[in-house]
N, C-alpha and C positions, 0 to 999 in steps of 0.2 A: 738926331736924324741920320747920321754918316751911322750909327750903329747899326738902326733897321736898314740901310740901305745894305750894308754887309749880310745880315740875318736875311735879307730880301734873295741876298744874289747866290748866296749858299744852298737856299731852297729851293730857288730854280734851277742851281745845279746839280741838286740832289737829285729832282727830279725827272731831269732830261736824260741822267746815266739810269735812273732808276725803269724808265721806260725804255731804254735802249736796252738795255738789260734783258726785260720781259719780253723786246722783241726777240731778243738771239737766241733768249727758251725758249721760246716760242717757235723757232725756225729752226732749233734743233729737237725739239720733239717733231715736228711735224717730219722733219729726214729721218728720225727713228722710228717714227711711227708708220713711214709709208708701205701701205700696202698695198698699195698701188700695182694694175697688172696691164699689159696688151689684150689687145678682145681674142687674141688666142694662146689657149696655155696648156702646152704637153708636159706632164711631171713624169720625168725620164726614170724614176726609179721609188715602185709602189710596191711591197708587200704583202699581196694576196695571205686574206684570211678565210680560209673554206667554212663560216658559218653564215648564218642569216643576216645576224645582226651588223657584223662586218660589211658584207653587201651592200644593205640597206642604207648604213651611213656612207658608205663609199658615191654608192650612187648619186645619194642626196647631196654631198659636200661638194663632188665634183659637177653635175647639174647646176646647182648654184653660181655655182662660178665659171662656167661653159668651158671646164677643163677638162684635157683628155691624160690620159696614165698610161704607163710602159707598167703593166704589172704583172711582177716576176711571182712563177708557182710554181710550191714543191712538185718533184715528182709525183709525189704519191695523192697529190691535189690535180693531177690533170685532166682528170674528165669533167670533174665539178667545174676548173676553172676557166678552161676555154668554152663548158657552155655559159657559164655566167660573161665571157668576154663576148661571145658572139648575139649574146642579147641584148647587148649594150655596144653596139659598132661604133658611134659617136663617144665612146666616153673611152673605151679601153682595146691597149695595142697588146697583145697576150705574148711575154717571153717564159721559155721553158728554164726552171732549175736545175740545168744537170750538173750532174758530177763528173767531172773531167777526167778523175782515174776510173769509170766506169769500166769495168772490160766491156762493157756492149756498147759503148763510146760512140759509137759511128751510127750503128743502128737505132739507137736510141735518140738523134737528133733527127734522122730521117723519119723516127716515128712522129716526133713533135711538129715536126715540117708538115707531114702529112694532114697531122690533126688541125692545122691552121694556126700556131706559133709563129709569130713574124721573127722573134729574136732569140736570143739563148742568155739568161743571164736570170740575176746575178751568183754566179760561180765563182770558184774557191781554187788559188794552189795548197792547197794547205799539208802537202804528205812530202816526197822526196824531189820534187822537182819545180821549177821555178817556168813561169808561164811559156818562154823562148827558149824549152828545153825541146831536144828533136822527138823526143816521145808523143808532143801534145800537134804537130805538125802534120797528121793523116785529120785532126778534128778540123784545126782553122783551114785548112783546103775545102775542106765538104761543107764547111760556113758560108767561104767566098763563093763555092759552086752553088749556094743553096741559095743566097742573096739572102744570110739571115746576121743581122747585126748582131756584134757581142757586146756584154754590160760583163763585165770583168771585176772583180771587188781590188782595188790597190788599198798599201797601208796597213797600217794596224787591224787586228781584228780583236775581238772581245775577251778571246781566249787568251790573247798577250800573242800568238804568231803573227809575225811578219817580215819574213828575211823571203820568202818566196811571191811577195808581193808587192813588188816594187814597179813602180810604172813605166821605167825603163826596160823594164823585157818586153809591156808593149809595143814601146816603139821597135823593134826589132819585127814583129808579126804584124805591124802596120806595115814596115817599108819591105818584106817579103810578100804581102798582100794585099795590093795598093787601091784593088775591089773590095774589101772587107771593112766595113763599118765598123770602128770599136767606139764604145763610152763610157769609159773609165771611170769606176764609183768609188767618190771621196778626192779626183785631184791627188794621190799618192800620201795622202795624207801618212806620214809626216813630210815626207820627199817631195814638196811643192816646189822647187824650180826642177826638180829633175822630171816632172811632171808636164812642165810650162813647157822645155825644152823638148821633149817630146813629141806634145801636141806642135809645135811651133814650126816643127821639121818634116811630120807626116800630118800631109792634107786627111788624113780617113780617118784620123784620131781625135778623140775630146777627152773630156772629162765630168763629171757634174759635182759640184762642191757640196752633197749632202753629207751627213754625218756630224760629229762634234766639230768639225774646222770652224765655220762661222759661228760657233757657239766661245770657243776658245780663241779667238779675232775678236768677238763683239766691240771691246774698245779701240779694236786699231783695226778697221777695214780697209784702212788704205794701203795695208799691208800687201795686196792683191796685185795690185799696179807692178810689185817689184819682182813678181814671178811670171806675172803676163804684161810685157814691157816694149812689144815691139809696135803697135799702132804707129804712132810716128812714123816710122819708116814703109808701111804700106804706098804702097804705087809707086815708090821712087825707085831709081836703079842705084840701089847701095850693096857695098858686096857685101859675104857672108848671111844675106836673107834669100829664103827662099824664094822661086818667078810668082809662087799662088800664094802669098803670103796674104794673110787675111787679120783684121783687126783681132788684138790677143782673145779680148773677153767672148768674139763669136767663138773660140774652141769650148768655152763654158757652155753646158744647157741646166737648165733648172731641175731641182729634184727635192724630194723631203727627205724621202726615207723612212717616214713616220705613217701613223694612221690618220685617216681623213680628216679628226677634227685637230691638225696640225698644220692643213694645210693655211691657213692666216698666218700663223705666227711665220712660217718657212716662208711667205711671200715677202715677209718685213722683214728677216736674216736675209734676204736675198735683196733684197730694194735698198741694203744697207749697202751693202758692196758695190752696188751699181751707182748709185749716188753719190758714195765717197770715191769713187775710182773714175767720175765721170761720163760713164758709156753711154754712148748716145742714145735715140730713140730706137732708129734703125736695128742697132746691134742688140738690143734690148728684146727687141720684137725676136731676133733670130732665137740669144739666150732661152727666150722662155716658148718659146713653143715651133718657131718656124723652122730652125735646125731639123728639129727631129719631125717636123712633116716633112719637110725635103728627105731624106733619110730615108724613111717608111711610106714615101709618095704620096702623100696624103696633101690633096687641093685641099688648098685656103683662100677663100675669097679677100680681093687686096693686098694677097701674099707672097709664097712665093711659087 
């Protein structure tokens, strides 16, 4: 009898861990899996593709999920893509792709302005000067004057350059243009506290974490916390923080960077980070879509 009473009590503990077990998979799939969103979502950096086909799934993925898009178009794509933006008012915020060492630099943002481009992005240092060089200083003036937000690329780029993209020269055309809206694509990737730091110091600065960052994070999100770190100290009179100091993760806004049928998986790269870093509901809301309606003025019902 003392045997099976042993054999009895081993199986019940077998199987008490064994379901505790299958709850904590279970609660960890469902945090990896959340794709969960706010009922309003602006994807702050979309890649215009001048075909049909493009469109048509654009349309459709973003409709589905009653999201709007910051989508950036080549030059040589701007008549195709501001009328494809202005047929679709609810769905897309139209920025122009210039080229910043353009010699027609000045003229060529006034045309985009004209043509009905709310932003200027995503743009490149990519030749001899670095973004808070006094060359590029006649552009960001006629931005701030023009009330047209910049999407800036920080970080690495594809071709292997990246010494003139560091998101530290933002913050320099931030605090010289305290009017001028910038959202920094990719977070500085690799330069992530010099990024944090940035945003942390200039209220008109963000960032948006698309690109391979939360692809190369996936097992340690909570990695985020340690570059956007100041929350805690909002509203308190502590020195060394700024008077407009705002919780770290609202300097984040949400982005893919990919084509529309990417947009699921980049809501679950992005619900990762938010979930393991804690952000609340509120800042949640801002991340993914209310930032960049405030931004581009755009009312939201229950917003802001």
């Amino acid at each position: 009898m003392k045997l099976k009473s042993v054999l009895f009590l081993v199986l019940v503990v077998l199987i008490f861990f064994g379901c505790n077990q299958n709850a904590n998979d279970s609660k960890k799939v469902q945090v990896e899996d959340d794709i969960s969103t706010p009922p309003f979502i602006i994807d702050a950096h979309v890649h215009y593709s001048a075909n049909d086909d493009w469109e048509k799934s654009f349309v459709e993925v973003y409709t589905r999920h009653h999201a709007m898009a910051c989508l950036m178009v080549e030059m040589e794509d701007l008549e195709r893509g501001i009328q494809f933006a202005k047929a679709h008012p609810d769905r897309i915020i139209p920025y122009a792709m210039i080229d910043i060492d353009s010699p027609t630099i000045l003229e060529d943002v006034r045309n985009v302005h004209a043509m009905g481009f709310k932003g200027l992005g995503e743009f490149f240092a990519k030749n001899e000067w670095n973004y808070d060089d006094p060359k590029y200083e006649p552009l960001w003036t006629l931005a701030e004057e023009l009330g047209m937000p910049l999407a800036p690329h920080t970080g690495n780029l594809s071709n292997g350059l990246m010494a003139r993209l560091r998101p530290g020269y933002l913050a320099t055309i931030a605090s010289k243009h305290p009017k001028l809206i910038i959202v920094g694509a990719h977070f500085g990737n690799p330069w992530y506290d010099e990024a944090g730091e940035a945003a942390r110091r200039n209220a008109n600065l963000y960032f948006d974490l698309s690109g391979s960052s939360l692809i190369k994070k996936e097992h340690n999100p909570e990695i985020w916390s340690q570059f956007l770190w100041w929350t805690p100290y909002v509203g308190k009179d502590t020195p060394h923080m700024p008077k407009d100091l705002v919780p770290a993760f609202e300097k984040i806004v949400f982005a893919s960077d990919e084509d529309p049928d990417a947009l699921v998986e980049n809501f679950r790269r992005f619900n990762k980070v938010l979930n393991a870093n804690k952000v609340s509901e509120e800042t949640r809301a801002r991340c993914y879509g209310l930032t960049m309606a405030r931004i581009h003025g755009i009312k939201v019902a229950n917003g802001e």
